[in-house]
N, C-alpha and C positions, 0 to 999 in steps of 0.2 A: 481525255480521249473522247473522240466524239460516240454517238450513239446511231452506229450503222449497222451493217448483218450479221457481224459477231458480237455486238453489243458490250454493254462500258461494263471494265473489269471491277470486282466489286472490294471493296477492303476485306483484308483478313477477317477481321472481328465480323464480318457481315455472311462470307462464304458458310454454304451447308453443309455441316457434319458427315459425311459419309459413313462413319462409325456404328458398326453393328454388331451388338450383342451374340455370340455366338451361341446358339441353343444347343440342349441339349441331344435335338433330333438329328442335329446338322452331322453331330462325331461320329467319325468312325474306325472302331476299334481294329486293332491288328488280325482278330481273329476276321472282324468282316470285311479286312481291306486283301487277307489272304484266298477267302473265298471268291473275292473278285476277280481276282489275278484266275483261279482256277475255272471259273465259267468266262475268260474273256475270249471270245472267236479268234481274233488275230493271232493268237499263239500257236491255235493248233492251222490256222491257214501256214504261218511261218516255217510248222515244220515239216510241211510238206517239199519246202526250198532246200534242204537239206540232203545230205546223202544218207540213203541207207547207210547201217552198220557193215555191213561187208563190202564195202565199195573204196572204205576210205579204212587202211591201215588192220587193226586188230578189229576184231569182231565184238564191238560194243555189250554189252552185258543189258544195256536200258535203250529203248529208244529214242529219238533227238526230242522231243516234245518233252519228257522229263528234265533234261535239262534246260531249256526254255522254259519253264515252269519254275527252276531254280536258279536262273538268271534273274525272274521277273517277280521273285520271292526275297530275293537276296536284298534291294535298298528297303523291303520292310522290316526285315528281320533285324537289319543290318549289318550283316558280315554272314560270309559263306558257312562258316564252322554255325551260324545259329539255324541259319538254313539244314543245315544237315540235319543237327539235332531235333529241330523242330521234326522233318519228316521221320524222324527216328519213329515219333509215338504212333501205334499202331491205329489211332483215330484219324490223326492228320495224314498219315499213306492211303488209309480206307476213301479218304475223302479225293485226295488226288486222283485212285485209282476212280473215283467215281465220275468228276469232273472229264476224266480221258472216255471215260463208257459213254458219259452223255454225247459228246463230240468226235468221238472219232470211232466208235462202235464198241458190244463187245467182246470182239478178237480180239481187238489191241490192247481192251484191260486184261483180260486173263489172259496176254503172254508176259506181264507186267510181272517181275520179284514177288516175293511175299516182302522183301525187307528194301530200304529205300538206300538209294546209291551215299556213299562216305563224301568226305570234300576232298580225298584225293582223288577219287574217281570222276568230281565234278572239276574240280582245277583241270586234268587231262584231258576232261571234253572242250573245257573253256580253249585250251589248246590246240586242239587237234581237231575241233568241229566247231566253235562257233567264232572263234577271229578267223579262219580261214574265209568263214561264210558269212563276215559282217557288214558287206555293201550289198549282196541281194537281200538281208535282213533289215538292213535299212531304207532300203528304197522301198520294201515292201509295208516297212514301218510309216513312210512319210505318205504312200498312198492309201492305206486306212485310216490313218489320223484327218485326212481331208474329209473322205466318205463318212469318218465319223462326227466332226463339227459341223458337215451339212445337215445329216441325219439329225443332228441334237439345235436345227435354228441357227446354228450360226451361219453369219455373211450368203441370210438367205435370196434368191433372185428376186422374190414377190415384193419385196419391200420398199418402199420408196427408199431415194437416195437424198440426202438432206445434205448437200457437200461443206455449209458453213456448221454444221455441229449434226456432224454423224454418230449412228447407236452404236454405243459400247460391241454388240455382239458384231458391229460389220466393221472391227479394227483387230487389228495384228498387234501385239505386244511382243518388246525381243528386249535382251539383253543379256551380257555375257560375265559370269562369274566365277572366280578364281580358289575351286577347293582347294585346299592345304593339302600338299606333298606326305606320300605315305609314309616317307623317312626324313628325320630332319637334314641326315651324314650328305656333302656334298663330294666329298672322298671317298672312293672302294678301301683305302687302307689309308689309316693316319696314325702316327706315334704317340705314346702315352708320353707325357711331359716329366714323369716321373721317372718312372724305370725303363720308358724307351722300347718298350712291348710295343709292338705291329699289333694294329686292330685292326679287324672286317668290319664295316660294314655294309649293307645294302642301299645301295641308292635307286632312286626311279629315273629312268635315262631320259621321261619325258618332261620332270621338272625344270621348270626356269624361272626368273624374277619377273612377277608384273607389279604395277601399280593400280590402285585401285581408286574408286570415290573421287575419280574427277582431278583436274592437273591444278587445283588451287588447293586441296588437302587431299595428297596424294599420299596410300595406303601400302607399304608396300607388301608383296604377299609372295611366296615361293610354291609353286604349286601349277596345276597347268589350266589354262582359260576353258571353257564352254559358252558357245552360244546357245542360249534358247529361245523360238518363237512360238506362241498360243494365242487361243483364242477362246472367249469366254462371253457369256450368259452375265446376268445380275445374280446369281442365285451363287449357294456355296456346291463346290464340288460340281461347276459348270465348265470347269477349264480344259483344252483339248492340247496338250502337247501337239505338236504341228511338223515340227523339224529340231536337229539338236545339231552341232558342228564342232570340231574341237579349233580352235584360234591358237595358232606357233607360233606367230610373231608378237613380240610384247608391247609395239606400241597401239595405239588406240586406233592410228588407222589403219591397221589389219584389222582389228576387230571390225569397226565400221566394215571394210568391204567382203568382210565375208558375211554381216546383217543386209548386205544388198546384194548380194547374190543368193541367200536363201529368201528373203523373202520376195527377189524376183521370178524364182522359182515355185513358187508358194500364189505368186499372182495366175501364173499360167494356169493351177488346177482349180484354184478359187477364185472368178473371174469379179465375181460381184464382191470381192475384199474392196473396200473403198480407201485402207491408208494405213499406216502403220503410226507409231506410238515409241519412239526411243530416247533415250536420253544426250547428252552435249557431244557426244562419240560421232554423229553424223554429221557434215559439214554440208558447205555449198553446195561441192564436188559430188555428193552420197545423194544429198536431197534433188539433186539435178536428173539421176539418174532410175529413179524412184519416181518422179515426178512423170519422167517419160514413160513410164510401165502403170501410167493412168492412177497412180497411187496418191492420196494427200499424204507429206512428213509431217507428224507435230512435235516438235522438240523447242529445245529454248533455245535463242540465238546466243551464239559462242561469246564470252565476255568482251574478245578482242576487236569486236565488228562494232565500228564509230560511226554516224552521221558521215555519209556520204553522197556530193549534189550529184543529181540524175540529170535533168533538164530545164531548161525554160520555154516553157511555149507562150504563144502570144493570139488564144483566142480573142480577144478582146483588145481594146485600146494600153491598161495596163498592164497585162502579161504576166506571171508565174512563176517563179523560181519552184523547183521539185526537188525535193531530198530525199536519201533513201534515210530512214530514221527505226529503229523497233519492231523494224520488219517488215514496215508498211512504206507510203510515198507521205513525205511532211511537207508542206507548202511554209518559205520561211518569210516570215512575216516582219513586220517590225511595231515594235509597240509603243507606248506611250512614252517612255523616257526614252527612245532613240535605239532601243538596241533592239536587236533579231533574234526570234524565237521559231522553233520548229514546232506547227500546230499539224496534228495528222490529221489527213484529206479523209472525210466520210467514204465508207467502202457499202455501195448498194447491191453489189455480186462479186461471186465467186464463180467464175464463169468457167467450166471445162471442157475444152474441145478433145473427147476424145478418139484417138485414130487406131489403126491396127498395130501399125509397128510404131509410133512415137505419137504421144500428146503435148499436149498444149495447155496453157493456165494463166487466165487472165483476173484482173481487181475492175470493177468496171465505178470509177471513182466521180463520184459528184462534188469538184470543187466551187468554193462558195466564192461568189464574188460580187461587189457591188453593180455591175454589171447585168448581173442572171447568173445562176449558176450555171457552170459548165460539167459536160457528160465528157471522160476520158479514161481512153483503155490502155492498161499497164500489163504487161504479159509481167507473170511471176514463177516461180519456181525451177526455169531453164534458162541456163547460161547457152543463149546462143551462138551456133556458129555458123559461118560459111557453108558449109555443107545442108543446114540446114534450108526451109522456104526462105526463099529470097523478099525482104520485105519491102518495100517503096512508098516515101513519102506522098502524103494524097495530094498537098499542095502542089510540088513541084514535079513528081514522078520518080525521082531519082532515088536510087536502093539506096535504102539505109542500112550502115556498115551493121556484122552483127557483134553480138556482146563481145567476142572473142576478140575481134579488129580492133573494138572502143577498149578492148579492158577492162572491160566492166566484168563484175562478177556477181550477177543477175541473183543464181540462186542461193549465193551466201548474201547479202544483202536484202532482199523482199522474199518472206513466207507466205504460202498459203493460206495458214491461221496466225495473223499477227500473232507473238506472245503478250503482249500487251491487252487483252480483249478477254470478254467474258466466256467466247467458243472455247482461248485456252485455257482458260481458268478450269471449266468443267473437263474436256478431256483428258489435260495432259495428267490429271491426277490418278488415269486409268493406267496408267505406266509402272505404278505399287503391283500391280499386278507382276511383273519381271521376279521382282523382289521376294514375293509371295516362293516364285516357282523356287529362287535358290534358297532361299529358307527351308523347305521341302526339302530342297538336296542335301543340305548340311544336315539338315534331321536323319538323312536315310544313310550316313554316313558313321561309321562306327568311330567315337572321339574326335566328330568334324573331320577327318584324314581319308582322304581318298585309299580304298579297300583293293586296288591292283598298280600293280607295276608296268610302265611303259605305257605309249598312247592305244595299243590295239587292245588290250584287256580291261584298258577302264573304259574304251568306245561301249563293252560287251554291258560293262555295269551301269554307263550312262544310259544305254538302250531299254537297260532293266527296267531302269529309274522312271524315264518316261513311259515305258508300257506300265506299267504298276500304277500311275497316276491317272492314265487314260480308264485303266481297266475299271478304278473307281468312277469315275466321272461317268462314264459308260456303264456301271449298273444303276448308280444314282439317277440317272435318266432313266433307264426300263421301271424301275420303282416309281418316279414319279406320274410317270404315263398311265402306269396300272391306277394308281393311287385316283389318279384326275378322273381314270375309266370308273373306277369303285363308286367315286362321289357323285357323277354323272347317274348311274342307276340306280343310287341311295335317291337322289333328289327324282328322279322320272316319277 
């Protein structure tokens, strides 16, 4: 590989260890990740989206901020009945109650039980108040989680923009993984093989079959898909849930288009996000349309994408043959024994024009030749069409047809960040981050098995889940700040 603005990829044995010792200061315990959950702001903002108790059905016994509290209690405990229990003990209710007095005054504590609500009482609110109200709780969710990864440095505006190897904190990480079905039964009633006894039992009407870990060892799993997007810091417990979505369809490109439509949603409030971070699930098609939303894709080209010729131009007396090769343009050569080889063309920029409603992305390539080298510009990341700027040869004048007319499929063929190159080398390994978040999940899940039935009640525990992670990341930042304050007038 030659040595241009992503720089030559380096051998395994030679790559830097990213591996870090987790400290002792870094943990944090269930008592202090429950405290977090109870001083988090967004909860008691959220319950103000709510209806009063008398508005909606029987007259509530607890106010909706209590159960928000035990929505966003529930992936740490792991199961509703531990959540109950826990707030059973008269310390963990004193604290709750105290948490509500800090935040929402206190009238609202002392109109508070002396004793904390059952899980049948919480099941019926999950029912009757918070699936009813789980798209204004979510939108409310996806708009603090922004103001909160701004707030904590991420994908900040001040920063220089470095487009051939952009910082960890100004990229998007997403991917979508598949908890285990809370029942294995795919039948409401099946025969005993034996004596021919009629069984019940429960099934979850939103499970289906996906496949998992890529279509060359593919996983199969029964259970229903989640997308997740985040954004994170170098540090532990810097990570910002962003957005969550649940994925119906079981092939991969559903999943893909609903990763581009949340994080092109995600560009509109975070304008200085510089690119996302996904894995083989995004194609051409995906990275075409990403790329137009001013975004860089870094993922690995799909196995199936082969050495395909682009053009030949003829600056010079000899002329050029062009390939698309590894994601980049190969010039094919021929060598010493007669046969032809793809040598990739030095890349001096990454050049992005970008616009309001659609951008642009160019490789601005120095081919080498015994002649002089030549300067040439390759648009990359969008399969052009018709519709699009009309382009026109500079020699002759005459439009040149676009990608769409040629055939050609622009941005499944030439990336942004070759994968072949040392820019991928160091980023795409920020994608373990995805991995990170569903590890979490399964943690927060009682025997790895999804804790509700059907998709509107597990949307309620998915929402837990990410407010619960946030809440942490969100004190562990006010703790550092003070921390950096303390040491600041220790050293004055």
């Amino acid at each position: 590989m030659p040595d241009d603005i992503f720089g030559v990829p380096l051998p395994d044995r030679e790559r830097p260890s990213r591996k870090r010792q987790l400290a002792d200061h870094h943990q944090r315990t269930a008592d202090q990740r429950i405290q977090d959950c109870l001083d988090y702001p967004l909860l008691y903002e959220m319950a103000e989206l709510l209806p009063a108790s008398h508005m909606v059905g029987c007259p509530r016994e607890y106010p909706s901020i209590v159960y928000l509290l035990m929505a966003a209690l529930t992936p740490v405990t792991k199961s509703k009945r531990s959540t109950a229990g826990l707030l059973t003990s008269a310390s963990q209710w004193r604290s709750l109650r105290a948490g509500i007095r800090r935040h929402m005054g206190r009238r609202a504590a002392a109109a508070l039980p002396l004793t904390a609500p059952t899980r049948g009482q919480y099941d019926y609110a999950v029912k009757t108040l918070l699936v009813p109200s789980i798209e204004p709780l979510e939108e409310e969710f996806r708009r603090y989680s922004a103001q909160q990864a701004l707030g904590q440095g991420l994908f900040p505006a001040s920063a220089p923009k470095m487009w051939s190897r952009p910082e960890r904190r100004q990229l998007l990480v997403g991917d979508a993984t598949v908890p285990r079905a809370p029942s294995k039964a795919r039948k409401q009633e099946t025969p005993d093989p034996v004596t021919g006894e009629v069984r019940t039992h429960r099934v979850d009407p939103a499970a289906r079959d996906y496949y998992e870990n890529g279509e060359k060892a593919k996983r199969h799993v029964r259970g229903t898909k989640w997308f997740f997007a985040s954004g994170r810091g170098d540090g532990y417990w810097t990570r910002v849930i962003l957005t969550f979505a649940h994925v119906a369809g079981g092939e991969y490109e559903d999943e893909a288009a609903v990763a581009v439509r949340q994080f092109s949603q995600l560009k509109t409030v975070l304008p200085d996000c510089m690119g996302v971070i996904y894995d083989g699930a995004l194609r051409g098609v995906h990275r075409d349309a990403l790329a137009r939303r001013a975004l860089l894709v870094i993922n690995k080209q799909h196995g199936s994408v082969s050495p395909v010729f682009y053009e030949r131009i003829k600056p010079c007396r000899s002329g050029h043959d062009l390939w698309c090769d590894q994601g980049r343009i190969a010039e094919s050569i021929r060598i010493d024994d007669g046969t032809r080889v793809l040598r990739p063309i030095p890349i001096t920029r990454l050049e992005p024009r970008i616009g309001v409603t659609k951008s642009r992305w160019y490789h601005l390539l120095r081919i080498p030749c015994r002649h002089g080298d030549h300067e040439y510009r390759v648009p990359v990341g969008i399969t052009t069409t018709a519709e699009d700027r009309t382009m026109r040869d500079a020699a002759t004048g005459k439009r040149t047809p676009s990608d769409h007319e040629r055939g050609f499929h622009r941005a499944e063929y030439l990336q942004q960040i070759p994968e072949e190159t040392l820019s991928h080398q160091l980023l795409y390994p920020y994608r373990s981050d995805s991995e990170s978040v569903h590890s979490q999940f399964d943690l927060s899940l009682w025997n790895r098995r999804m804790i509700a039935y059907g998709v509107d009640r597990q949307k309620v525990f998915v929402l837990g889940f990410a407010i619960s992670q946030n809440a942490t990341s969100h004190q562990v930042f006010l703790e550092g700040r003070a921390n950096a304050v303390m040491e600041r007038l220790n050293t004055a």
